[in-house]
MIDOSE-1310 file (N, C-alpha, C; in nm, 2 decimals, decimal comma, always signed):
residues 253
xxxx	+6,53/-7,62/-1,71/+6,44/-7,51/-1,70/+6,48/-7,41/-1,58; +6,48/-7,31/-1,58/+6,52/-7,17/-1,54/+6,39/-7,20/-1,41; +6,42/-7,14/-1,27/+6,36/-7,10/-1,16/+6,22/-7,01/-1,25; +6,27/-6,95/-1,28/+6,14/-6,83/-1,31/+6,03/-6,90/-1,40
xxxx	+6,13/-6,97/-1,46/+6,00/-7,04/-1,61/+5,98/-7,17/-1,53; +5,99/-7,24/-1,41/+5,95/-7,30/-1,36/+5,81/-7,30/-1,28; +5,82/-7,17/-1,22/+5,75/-7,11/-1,13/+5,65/-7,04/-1,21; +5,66/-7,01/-1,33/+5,50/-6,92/-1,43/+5,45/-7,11/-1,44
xxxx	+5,51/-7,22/-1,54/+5,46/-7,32/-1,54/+5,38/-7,36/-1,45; +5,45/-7,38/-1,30/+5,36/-7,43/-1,19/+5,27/-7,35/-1,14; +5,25/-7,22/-1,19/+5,15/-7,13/-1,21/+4,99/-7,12/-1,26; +5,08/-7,16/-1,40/+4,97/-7,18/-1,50/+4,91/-7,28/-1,50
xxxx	+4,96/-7,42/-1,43/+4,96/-7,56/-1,39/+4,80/-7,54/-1,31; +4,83/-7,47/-1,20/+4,74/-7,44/-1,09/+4,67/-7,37/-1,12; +4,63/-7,32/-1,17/+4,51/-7,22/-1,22/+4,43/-7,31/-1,33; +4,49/-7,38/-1,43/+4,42/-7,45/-1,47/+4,36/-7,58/-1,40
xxxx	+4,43/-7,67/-1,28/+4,40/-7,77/-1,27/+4,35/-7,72/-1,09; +4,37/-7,62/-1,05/+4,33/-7,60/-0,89/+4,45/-7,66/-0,79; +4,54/-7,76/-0,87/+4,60/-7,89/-0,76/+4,72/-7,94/-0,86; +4,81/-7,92/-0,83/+4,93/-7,98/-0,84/+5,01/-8,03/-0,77
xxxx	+5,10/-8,17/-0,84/+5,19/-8,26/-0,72/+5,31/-8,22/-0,71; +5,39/-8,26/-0,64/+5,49/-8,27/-0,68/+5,58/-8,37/-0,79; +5,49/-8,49/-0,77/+5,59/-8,58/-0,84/+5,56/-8,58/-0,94; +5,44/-8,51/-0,99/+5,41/-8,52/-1,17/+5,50/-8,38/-1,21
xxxx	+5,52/-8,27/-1,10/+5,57/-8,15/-1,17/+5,73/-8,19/-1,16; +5,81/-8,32/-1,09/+5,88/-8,28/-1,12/+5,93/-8,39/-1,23; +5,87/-8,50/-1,27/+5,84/-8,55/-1,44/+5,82/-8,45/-1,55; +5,73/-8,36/-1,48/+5,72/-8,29/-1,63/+5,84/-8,19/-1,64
xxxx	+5,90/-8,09/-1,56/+5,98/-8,03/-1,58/+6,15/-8,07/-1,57; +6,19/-8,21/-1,52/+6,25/-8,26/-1,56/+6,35/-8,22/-1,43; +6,31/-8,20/-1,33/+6,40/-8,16/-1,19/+6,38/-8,28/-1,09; +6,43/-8,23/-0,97/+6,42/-8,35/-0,85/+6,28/-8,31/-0,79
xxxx	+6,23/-8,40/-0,73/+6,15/-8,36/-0,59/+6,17/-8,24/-0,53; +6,31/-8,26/-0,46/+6,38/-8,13/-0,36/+6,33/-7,98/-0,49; +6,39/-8,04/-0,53/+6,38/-7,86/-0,60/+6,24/-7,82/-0,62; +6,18/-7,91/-0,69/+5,97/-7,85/-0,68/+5,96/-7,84/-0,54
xxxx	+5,99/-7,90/-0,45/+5,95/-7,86/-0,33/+6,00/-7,70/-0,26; +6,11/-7,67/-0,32/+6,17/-7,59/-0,30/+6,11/-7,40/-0,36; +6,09/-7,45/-0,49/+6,01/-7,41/-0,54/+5,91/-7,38/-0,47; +5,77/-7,47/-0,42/+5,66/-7,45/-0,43/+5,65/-7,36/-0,27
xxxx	+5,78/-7,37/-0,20/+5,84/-7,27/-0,09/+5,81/-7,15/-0,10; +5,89/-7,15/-0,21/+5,93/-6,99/-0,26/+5,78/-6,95/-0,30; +5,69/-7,02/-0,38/+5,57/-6,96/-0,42/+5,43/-6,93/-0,34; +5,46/-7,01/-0,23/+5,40/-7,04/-0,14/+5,41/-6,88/-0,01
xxxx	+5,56/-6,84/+0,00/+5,59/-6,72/+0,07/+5,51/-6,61/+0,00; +5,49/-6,57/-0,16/+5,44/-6,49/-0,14/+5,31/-6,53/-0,21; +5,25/-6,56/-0,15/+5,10/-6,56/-0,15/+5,10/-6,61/-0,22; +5,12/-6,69/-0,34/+5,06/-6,72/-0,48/+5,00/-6,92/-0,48
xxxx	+5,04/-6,95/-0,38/+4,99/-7,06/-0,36/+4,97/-7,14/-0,20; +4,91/-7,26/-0,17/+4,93/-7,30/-0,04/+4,96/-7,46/-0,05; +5,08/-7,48/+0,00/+5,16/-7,62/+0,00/+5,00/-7,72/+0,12; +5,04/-7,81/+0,07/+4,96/-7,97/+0,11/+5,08/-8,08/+0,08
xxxx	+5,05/-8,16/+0,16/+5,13/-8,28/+0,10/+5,16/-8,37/+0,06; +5,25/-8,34/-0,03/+5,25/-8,39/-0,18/+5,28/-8,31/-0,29; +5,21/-8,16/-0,24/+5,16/-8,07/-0,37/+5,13/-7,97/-0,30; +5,04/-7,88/-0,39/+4,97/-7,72/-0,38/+4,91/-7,75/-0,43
xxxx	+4,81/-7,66/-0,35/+4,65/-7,57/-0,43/+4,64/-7,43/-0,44; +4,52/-7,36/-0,47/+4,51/-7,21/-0,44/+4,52/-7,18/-0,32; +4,57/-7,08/-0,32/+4,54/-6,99/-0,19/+4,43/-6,98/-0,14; +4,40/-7,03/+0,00/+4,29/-6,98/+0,05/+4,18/-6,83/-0,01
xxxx	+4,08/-6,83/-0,02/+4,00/-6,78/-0,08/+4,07/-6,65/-0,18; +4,08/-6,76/-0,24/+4,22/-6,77/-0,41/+4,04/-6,67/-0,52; +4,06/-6,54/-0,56/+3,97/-6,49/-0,66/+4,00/-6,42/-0,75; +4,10/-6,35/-0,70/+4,16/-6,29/-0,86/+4,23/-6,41/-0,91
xxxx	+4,24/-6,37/-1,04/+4,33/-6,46/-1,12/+4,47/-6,49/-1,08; +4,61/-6,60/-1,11/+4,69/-6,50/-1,06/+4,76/-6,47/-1,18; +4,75/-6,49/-1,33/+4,80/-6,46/-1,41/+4,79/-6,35/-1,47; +4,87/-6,24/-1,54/+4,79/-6,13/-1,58/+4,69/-6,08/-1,70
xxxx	+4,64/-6,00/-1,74/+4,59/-6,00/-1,87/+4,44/-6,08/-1,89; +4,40/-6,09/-1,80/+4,30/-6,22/-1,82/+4,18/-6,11/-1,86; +4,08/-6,10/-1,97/+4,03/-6,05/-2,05/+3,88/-6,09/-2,04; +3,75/-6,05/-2,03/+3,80/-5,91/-1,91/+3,78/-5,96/-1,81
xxxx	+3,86/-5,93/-1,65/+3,84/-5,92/-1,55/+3,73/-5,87/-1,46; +3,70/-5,91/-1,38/+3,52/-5,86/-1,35/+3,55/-5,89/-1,17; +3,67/-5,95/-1,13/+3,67/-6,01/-0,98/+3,66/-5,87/-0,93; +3,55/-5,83/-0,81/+3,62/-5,76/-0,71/+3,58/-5,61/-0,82
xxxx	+3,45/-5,61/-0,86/+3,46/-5,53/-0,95/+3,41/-5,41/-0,88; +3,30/-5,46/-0,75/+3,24/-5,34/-0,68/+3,37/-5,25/-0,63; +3,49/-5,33/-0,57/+3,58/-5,27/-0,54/+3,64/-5,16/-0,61; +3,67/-5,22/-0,69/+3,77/-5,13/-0,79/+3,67/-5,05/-0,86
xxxx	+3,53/-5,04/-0,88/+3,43/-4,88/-0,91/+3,45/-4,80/-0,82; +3,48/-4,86/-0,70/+3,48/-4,78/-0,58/+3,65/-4,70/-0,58; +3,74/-4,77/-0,64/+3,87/-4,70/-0,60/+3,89/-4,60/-0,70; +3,82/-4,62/-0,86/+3,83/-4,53/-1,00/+3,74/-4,41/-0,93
xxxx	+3,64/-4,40/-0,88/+3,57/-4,32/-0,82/+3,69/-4,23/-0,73; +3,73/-4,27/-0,67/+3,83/-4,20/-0,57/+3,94/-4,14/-0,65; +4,01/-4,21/-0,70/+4,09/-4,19/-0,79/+4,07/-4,05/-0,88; +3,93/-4,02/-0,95/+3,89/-3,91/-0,96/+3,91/-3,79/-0,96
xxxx	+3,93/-3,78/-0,81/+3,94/-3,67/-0,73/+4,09/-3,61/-0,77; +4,15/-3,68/-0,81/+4,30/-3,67/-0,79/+4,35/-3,59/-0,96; +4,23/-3,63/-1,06/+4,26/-3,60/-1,16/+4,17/-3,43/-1,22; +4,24/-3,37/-1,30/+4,11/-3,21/-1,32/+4,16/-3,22/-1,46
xxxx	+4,07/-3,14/-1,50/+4,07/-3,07/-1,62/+4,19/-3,01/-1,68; +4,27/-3,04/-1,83/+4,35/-3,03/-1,91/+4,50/-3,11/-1,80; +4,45/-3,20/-1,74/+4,65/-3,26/-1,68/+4,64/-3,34/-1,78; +4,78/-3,42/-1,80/+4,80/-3,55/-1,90/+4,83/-3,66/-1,80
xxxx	+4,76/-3,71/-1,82/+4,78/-3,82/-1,74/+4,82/-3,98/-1,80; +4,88/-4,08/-1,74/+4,85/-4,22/-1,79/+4,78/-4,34/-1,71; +4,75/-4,39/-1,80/+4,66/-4,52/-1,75/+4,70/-4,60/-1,75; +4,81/-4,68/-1,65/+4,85/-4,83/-1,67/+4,72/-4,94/-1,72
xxxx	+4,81/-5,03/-1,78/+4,68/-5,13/-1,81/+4,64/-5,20/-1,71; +4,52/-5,30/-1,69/+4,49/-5,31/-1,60/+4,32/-5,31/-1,54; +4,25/-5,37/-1,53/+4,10/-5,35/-1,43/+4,07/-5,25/-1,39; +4,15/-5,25/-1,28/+4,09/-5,08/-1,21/+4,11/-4,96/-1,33
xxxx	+4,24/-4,96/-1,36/+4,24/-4,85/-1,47/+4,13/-4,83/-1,58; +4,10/-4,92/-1,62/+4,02/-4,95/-1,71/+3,89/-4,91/-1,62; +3,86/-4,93/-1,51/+3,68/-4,84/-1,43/+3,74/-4,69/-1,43; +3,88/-4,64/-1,40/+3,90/-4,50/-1,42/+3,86/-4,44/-1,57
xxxx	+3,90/-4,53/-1,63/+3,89/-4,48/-1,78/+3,69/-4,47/-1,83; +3,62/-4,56/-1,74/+3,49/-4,55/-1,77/+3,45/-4,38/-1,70; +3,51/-4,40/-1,60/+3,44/-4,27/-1,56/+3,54/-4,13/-1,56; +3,59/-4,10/-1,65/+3,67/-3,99/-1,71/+3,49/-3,91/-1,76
xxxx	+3,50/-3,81/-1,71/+3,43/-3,74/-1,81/+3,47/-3,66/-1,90; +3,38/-3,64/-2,04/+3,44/-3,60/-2,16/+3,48/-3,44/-2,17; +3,60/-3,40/-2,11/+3,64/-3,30/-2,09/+3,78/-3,26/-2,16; +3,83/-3,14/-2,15/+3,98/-3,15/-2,21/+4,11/-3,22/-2,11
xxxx	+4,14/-3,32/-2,12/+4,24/-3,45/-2,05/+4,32/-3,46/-2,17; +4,46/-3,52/-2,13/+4,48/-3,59/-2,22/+4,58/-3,67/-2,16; +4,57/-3,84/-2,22/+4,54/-3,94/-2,16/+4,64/-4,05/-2,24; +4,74/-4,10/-2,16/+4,87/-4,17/-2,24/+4,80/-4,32/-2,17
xxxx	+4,80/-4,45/-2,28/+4,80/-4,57/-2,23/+4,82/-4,70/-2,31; +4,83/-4,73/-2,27/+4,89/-4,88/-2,38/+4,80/-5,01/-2,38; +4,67/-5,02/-2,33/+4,58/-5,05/-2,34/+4,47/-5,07/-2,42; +4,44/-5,18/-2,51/+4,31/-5,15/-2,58/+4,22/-5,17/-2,53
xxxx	+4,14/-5,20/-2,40/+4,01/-5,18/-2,37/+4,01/-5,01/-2,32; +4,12/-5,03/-2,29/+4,11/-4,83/-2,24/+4,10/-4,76/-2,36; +4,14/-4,77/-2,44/+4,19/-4,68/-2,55/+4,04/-4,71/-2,60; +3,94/-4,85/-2,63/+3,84/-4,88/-2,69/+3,74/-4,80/-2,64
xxxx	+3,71/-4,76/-2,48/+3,65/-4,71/-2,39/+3,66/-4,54/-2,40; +3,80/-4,49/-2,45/+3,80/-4,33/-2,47/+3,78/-4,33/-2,59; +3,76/-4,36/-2,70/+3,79/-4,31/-2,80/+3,63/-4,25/-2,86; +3,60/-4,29/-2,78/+3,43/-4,24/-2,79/+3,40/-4,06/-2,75
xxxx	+3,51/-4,02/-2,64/+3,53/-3,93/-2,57/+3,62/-3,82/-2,66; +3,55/-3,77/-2,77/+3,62/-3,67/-2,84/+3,64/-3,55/-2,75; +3,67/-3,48/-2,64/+3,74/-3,41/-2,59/+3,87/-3,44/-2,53; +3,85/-3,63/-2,49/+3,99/-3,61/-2,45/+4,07/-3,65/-2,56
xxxx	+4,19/-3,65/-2,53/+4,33/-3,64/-2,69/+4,40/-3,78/-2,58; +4,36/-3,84/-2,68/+4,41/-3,99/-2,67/+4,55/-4,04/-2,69; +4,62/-4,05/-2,63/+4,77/-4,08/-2,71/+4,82/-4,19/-2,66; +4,87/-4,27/-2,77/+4,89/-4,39/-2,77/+5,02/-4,49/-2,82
xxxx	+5,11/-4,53/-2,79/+5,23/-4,60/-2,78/+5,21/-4,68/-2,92; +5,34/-4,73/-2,99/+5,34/-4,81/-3,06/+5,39/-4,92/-3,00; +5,40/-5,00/-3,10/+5,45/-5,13/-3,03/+5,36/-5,28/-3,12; +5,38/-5,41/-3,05/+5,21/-5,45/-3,07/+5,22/-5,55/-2,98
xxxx	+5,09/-5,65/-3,01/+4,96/-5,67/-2,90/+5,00/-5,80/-2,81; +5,04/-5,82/-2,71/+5,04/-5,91/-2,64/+4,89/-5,93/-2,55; +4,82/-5,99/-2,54/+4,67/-5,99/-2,54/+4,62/-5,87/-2,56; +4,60/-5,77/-2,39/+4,51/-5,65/-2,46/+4,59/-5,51/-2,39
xxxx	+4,74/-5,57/-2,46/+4,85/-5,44/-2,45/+4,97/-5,45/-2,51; +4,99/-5,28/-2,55/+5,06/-5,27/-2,69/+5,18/-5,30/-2,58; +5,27/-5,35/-2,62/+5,46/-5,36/-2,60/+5,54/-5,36/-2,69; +5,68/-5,34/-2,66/+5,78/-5,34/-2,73/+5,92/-5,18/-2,75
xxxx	+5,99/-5,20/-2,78/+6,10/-5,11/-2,79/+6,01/-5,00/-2,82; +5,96/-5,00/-2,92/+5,91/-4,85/-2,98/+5,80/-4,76/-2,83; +5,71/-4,83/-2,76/+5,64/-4,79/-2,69/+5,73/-4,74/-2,57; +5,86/-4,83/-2,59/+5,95/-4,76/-2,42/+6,05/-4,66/-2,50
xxxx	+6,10/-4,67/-2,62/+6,17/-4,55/-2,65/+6,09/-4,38/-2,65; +5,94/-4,40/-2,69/+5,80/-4,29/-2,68/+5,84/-4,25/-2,59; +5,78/-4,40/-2,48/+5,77/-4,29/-2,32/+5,83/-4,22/-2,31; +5,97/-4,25/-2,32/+6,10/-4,17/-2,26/+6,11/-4,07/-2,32
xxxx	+6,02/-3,95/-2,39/+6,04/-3,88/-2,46/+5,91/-3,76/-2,40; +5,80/-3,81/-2,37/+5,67/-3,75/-2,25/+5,71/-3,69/-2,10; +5,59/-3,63/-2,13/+5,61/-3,55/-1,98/+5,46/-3,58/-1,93; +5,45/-3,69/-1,82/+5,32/-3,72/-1,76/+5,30/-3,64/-1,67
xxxx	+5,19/-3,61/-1,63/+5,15/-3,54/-1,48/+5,14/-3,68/-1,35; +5,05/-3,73/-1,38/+5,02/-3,83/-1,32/+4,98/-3,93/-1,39; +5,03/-4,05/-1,31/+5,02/-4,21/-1,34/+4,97/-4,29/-1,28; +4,84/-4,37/-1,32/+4,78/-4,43/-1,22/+4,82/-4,59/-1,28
xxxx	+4,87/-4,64/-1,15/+4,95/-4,75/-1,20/+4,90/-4,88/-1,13; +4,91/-5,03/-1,20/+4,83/-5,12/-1,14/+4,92/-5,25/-1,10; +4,90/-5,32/-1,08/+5,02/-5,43/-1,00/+4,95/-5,53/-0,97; +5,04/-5,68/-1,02/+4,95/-5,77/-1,00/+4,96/-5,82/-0,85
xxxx	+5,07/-5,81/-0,76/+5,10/-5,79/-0,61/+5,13/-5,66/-0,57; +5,10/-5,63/-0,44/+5,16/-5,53/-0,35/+5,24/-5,63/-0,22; +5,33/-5,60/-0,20/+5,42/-5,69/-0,13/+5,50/-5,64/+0,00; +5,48/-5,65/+0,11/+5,57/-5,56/+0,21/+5,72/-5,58/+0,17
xxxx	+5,76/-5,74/+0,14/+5,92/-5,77/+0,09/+5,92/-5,75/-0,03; +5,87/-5,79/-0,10/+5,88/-5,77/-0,28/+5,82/-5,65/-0,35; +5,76/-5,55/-0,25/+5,69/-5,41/-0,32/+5,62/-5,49/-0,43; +5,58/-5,41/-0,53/+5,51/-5,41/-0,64/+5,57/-5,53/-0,76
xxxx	+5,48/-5,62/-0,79/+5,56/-5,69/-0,90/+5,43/-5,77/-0,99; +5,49/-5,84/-1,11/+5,41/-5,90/-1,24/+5,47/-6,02/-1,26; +5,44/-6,06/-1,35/+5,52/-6,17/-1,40/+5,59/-6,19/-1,51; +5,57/-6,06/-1,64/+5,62/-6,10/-1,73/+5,76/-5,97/-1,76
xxxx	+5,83/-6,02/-1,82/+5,98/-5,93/-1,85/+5,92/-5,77/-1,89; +5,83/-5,79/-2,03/+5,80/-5,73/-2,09/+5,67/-5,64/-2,01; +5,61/-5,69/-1,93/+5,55/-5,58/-1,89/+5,65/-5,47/-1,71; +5,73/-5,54/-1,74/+5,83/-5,48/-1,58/+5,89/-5,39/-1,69
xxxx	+5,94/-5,39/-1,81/+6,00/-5,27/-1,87/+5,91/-5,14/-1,87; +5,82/-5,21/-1,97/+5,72/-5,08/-1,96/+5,67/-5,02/-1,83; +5,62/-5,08/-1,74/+5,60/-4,99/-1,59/+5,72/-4,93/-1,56; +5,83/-4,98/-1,58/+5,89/-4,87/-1,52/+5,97/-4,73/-1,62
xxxx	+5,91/-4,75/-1,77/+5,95/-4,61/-1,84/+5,85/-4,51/-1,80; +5,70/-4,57/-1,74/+5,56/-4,50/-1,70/+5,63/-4,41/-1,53; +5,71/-4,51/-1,46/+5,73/-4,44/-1,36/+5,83/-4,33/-1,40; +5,95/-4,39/-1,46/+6,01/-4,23/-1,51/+6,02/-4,15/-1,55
xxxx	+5,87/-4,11/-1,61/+5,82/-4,02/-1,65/+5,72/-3,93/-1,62; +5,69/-4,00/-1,46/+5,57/-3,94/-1,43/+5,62/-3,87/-1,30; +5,52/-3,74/-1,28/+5,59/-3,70/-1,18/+5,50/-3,70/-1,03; +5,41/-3,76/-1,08/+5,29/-3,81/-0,96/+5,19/-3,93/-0,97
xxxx	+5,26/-4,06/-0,88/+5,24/-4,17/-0,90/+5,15/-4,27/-0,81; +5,03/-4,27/-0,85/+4,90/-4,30/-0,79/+4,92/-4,49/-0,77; +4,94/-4,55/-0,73/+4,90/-4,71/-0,76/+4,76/-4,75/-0,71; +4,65/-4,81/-0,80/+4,53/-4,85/-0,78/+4,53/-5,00/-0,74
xxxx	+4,49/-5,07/-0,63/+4,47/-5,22/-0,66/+4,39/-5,23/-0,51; +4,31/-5,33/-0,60/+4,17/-5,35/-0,42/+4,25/-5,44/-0,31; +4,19/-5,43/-0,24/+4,28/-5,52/-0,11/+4,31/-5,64/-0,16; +4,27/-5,78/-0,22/+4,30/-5,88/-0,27/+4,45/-5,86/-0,32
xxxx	+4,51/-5,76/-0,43/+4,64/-5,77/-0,44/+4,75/-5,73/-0,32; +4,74/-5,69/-0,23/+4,78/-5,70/-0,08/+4,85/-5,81/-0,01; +4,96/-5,84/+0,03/+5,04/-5,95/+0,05/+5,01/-6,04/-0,02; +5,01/-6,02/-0,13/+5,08/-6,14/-0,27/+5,14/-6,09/-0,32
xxxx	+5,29/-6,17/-0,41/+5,35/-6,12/-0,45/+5,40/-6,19/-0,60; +5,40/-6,18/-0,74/+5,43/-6,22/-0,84/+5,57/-6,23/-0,86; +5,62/-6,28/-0,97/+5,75/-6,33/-1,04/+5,84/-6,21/-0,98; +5,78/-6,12/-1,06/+5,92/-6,02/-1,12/+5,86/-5,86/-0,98
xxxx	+5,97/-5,80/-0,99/+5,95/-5,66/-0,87/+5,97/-5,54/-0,94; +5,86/-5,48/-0,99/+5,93/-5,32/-1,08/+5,96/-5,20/-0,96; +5,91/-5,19/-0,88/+5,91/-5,09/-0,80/+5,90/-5,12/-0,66; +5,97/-5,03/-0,54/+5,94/-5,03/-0,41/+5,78/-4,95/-0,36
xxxx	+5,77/-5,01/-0,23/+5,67/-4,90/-0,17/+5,71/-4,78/-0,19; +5,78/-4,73/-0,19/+5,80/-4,61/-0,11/+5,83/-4,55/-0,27; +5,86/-4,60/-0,35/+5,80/-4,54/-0,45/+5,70/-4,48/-0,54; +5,59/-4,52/-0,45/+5,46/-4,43/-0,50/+5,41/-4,35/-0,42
xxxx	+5,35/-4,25/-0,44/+5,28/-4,15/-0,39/+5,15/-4,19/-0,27; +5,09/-4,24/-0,35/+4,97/-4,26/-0,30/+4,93/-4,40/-0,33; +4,90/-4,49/-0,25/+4,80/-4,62/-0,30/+4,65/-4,61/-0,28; +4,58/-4,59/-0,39/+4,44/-4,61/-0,35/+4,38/-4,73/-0,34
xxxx	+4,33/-4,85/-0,23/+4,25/-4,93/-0,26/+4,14/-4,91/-0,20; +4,06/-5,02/-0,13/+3,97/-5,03/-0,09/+3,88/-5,04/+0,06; +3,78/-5,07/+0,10/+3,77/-5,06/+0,25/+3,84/-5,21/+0,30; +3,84/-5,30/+0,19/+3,85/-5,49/+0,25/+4,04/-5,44/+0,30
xxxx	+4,07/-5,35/+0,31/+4,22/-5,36/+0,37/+4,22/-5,30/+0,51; +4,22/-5,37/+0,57/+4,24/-5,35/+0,76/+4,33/-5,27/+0,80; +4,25/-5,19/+0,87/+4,39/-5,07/+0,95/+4,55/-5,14/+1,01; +4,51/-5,26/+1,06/+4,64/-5,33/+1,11/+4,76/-5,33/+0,96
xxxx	+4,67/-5,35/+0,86/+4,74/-5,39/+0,74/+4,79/-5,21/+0,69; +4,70/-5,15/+0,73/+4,73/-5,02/+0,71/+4,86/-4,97/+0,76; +4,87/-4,97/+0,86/+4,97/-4,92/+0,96/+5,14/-5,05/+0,89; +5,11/-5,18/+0,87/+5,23/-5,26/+0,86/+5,30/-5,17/+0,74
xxxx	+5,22/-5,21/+0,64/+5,24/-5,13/+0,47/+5,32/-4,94/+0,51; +5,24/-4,89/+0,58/+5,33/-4,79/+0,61/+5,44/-4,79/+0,67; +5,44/-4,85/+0,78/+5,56/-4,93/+0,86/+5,70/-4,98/+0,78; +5,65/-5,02/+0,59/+5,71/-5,11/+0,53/+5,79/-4,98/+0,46
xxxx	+5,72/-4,89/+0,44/+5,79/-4,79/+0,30/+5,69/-4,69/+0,25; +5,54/-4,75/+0,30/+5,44/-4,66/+0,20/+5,42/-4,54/+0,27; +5,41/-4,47/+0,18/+5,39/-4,35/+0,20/+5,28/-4,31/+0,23; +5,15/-4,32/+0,17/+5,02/-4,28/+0,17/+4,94/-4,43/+0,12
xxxx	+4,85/-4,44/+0,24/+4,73/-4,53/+0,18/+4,61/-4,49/+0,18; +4,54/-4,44/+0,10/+4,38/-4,39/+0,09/+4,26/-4,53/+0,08; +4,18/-4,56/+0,18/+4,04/-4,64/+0,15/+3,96/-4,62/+0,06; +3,87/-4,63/-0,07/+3,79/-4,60/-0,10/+3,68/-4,57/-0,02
x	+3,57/-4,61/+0,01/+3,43/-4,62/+0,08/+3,36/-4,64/-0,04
C-alpha cells in the first residue's frame, strides 16, 4: 500500500475509532512498525493527528472533521456566518463569480441576495440553495456526484473555457509549509482549473483550518489574494502566515 493510501486509511481509522495503534495498523496494512510509526510522524507534523505511545489520537481540541465532504457540516458555524458576511463585501451586482464547494461557501451562497450575479459551482447544496434565486444565472459544470460535488473531465475541460471574476475558494488546511491542500486527487484537479481561471482569488476558512495540513497541496500562500477568516486567528498567527507568502489576511468580527 502506497504512503498516501496509507495515510487517508489511518485517517479514516481515527475518525472513526478516536485511537489508533500501531501494531494493529501495521497488521492491517501489511507494513512494519517503523514505517506506521513513520507515518504517523508525517501525520502528526501537519496537524492531523497527535502521537501517544503506541499509537495516535485526535488532535488536541480535534472539531472539524478531518475528512472532506462530510454532509452537512455545521462545526464552527458562527464562524464561517461571520466570514460569508465579510465576504460580501467583496462581491456587487452583475460580476460572475465562483463558489468552491465547501461550508463557508455554502453560508456565502445563503446570503447572496437575489440580484443580477452570475454564479459558477460544482456544488449541490449550493446549487440547491440558489436555485430558488431566479435573478441569479446559475451555471453549472458537468461531470457527476462524488457525495455533494459534481467531478470529472467534463467539469475541468468547462472550466477551462470561462472567464471568472472572482473565486471564493475553500481548503481543507491552510499550511505555512504545505499552503493550501485536500485529500483527494480529484478534488486538487478541479481547484486548480477554478484558480486558472479566475482573476481574483478570495480563500474562505475559519481559524480551525490554520496550521493543519491535508494529503495533497493545490496551491501556495502567496497564491491568493485575500484569505478571509475569522477573529479565533491571533495576530501572532497573523503576522507568521504573512511572514510565510500571504498576502492579505482579513478577520471577520
Amino acid at each position: 500500500m502506497l504512503a498516501a493510501a496509507r495515510h487517508q486509511a489511518i485517517l479514516e481509522l481515527l475518525q472513526e475509532r478516536g485511537s489508533v495503534q500501531v501494531s494493529d495498523l501495521s497488521e492491517r496494512m501489511g507494513v512494519t512498525p517503523k514505517t506506521i510509526r513513520e507515518d504517523l510522524e508525517k501525520l502528526e507534523e501537519k496537524g492531523l493527528l497527535a502521537r501517544t505511545h503506541g499509537g495516535a489520537v485526535s488532535p488536541a481540541g480535534e472539531a472539524e472533521p478531518l475528512l472532506p465532504l462530510q454532509i452537512p457540516n455545521t462545526k464552527h458555524l458562527s464562524e464561517k456566518e461571520a466570514i460569508a458576511v465579510h465576504a460580501l463585501r467583496y462581491i456587487q451586482q452583475d460580476d460572475i463569480i465562483a463558489l468552491d464547494a465547501g461550508s463557508t461557501t455554502l453560508e456565502i451562497a445563503r446570503r447572496l441576495p437575489n440580484e443580477p450575479l452570475t454564479v459558477l459551482t460544482n456544488d449541490l447544496l449550493i446549487i440547491r440553495e440558489l436555485i430558488g434565486k431566479d435573478r441569479i444565472r446559475l451555471v453549472v459544470p458537468g461531470g457527476y456526484r462524488q457525495r455533494n460535488v459534481l467531478i470529472g473531465n467534463e467539469a475541468l475541460d468547462w472550466l477551462g473555457k470561462l472567464n471568472v471574476q472572482k473565486l471564493f475558494l475553500s481548503s481543507t488546511g491552510v499550511h505555512e509549509k504545505y499552503g493550501l491542500t485536500v485529500f483527494t486527487g480529484e478534488l486538487i484537479e478541479l481547484k486548480k482549473a477554478y484558480l486558472a481561471n479566475a482573476k481574483e482569488i478570495y480563500c474562505v476558512a475559519d481559524h480551525s483550518k490554520f496550521g493543519r495540513a491535508a494529503l495533497l497541496t493545490f496551491a501556495e500562500l502567496k497564491d491568493i489574494e485575500v484569505f478571509i477568516t475569522d477573529g479565533g486567528l491571533d495576530d501572532e498567527s497573523v503576522r507568521r502566515y504573512i511572514a510565510g507568502g500571504a498576502k492579505r489576511i482579513e478577520r471577520a468580527l
